[in-house]
N, C-alpha and C positions, 0 to 999 in steps of 0.2 A: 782731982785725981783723974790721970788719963782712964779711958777704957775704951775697949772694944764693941762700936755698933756694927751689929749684923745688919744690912739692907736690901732690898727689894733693887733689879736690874731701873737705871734710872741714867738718862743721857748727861755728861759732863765735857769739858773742855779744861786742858789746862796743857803744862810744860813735864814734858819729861827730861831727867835729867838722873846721873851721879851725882851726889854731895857730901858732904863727909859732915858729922853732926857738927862742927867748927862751923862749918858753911851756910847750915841752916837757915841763918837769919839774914843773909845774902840772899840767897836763894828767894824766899819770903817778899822781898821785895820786888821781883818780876811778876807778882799781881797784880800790879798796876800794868803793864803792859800787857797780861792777857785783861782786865777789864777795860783796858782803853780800846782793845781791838774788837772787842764786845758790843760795847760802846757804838762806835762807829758801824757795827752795823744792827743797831737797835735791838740787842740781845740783852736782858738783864737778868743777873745773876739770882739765882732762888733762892740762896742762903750764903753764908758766910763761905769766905775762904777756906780749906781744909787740905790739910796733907795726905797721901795713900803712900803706906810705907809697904813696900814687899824688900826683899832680904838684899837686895842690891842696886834698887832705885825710887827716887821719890817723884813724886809727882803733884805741881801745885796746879790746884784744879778749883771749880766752881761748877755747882749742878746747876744743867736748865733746865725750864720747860719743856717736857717732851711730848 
Protein backbone atom coordinates (compact mmCIF):
# COMPACT_ATOMS: atom_id res chain seq x y z
CA UNK A 1 0.00 0.00 0.00
CA UNK A 2 1.34 3.53 -0.95
CA UNK A 3 1.87 6.01 1.77
CA UNK A 4 3.17 9.21 2.74
CA UNK A 5 7.03 9.53 4.13
CA UNK A 6 7.66 12.65 5.93
CA UNK A 7 11.75 13.49 5.49
CA UNK A 8 14.45 15.27 6.81
CA UNK A 9 15.96 18.20 3.88
CA UNK A 10 18.34 15.74 1.91
CA UNK A 11 20.30 16.59 -1.61
CA UNK A 12 18.56 14.69 -4.74
CA UNK A 13 18.89 14.80 -8.59
CA UNK A 14 16.46 13.84 -11.21
CA UNK A 15 13.90 15.00 -14.33
CA UNK A 16 11.22 17.28 -13.90
CA UNK A 17 8.54 16.94 -16.21
CA UNK A 18 4.41 16.88 -16.98
CA UNK A 19 2.92 13.31 -17.25
CA UNK A 20 -0.35 12.30 -17.31
CA UNK A 21 -0.73 8.91 -15.19
CA UNK A 22 -0.98 6.98 -18.79
CA UNK A 23 2.62 8.13 -19.18
CA UNK A 24 3.88 7.20 -16.05
CA UNK A 25 5.72 4.06 -16.91
CA UNK A 26 7.36 6.04 -20.00
CA UNK A 27 8.24 8.51 -17.94
CA UNK A 28 10.01 5.71 -15.32
CA UNK A 29 12.22 4.82 -17.92
CA UNK A 30 14.46 8.09 -18.21
CA UNK A 31 16.23 6.61 -14.97
CA UNK A 32 18.49 5.27 -16.77
CA UNK A 33 19.68 8.29 -18.26
CA UNK A 34 19.79 10.31 -15.13
CA UNK A 35 21.85 7.15 -13.52
CA UNK A 36 23.98 6.98 -16.53
CA UNK A 37 24.82 10.71 -16.26
CA UNK A 38 25.47 9.95 -12.63
CA UNK A 39 27.47 7.25 -13.58
CA UNK A 40 29.77 9.12 -15.56
CA UNK A 41 30.58 11.40 -13.23
CA UNK A 42 31.24 8.89 -10.20
CA UNK A 43 27.95 9.79 -8.21
CA UNK A 44 26.01 6.71 -6.95
CA UNK A 45 22.76 6.85 -6.02
CA UNK A 46 21.77 6.21 -2.12
CA UNK A 47 18.54 4.44 -2.52
CA UNK A 48 16.16 3.39 -5.04
CA UNK A 49 14.51 5.39 -7.55
CA UNK A 50 11.37 7.36 -6.34
CA UNK A 51 8.81 9.53 -7.65
CA UNK A 52 7.74 13.24 -5.84
CA UNK A 53 4.34 13.93 -6.98
CA UNK A 54 3.01 17.80 -6.25
CA UNK A 55 -0.55 18.55 -7.86
CA UNK A 56 0.87 19.30 -11.42
CA UNK A 57 4.30 17.77 -11.91
CA UNK A 58 6.34 14.65 -11.35
CA UNK A 59 9.59 14.30 -10.77
CA UNK A 60 11.88 11.13 -11.27
CA UNK A 61 14.69 11.58 -8.89
CA UNK A 62 17.38 9.67 -6.81
CA UNK A 63 18.93 10.86 -3.40
CA UNK A 64 22.65 11.49 -2.90
CA UNK A 65 25.16 11.74 -0.69
CA UNK A 66 25.14 15.05 0.84
Amino acid sequence: MPEIVERGEQPYVGIRAKVAMHEIAAFAQRGGEVFGRLAARGITPVDALFFKYDQWKTELLFRLRG
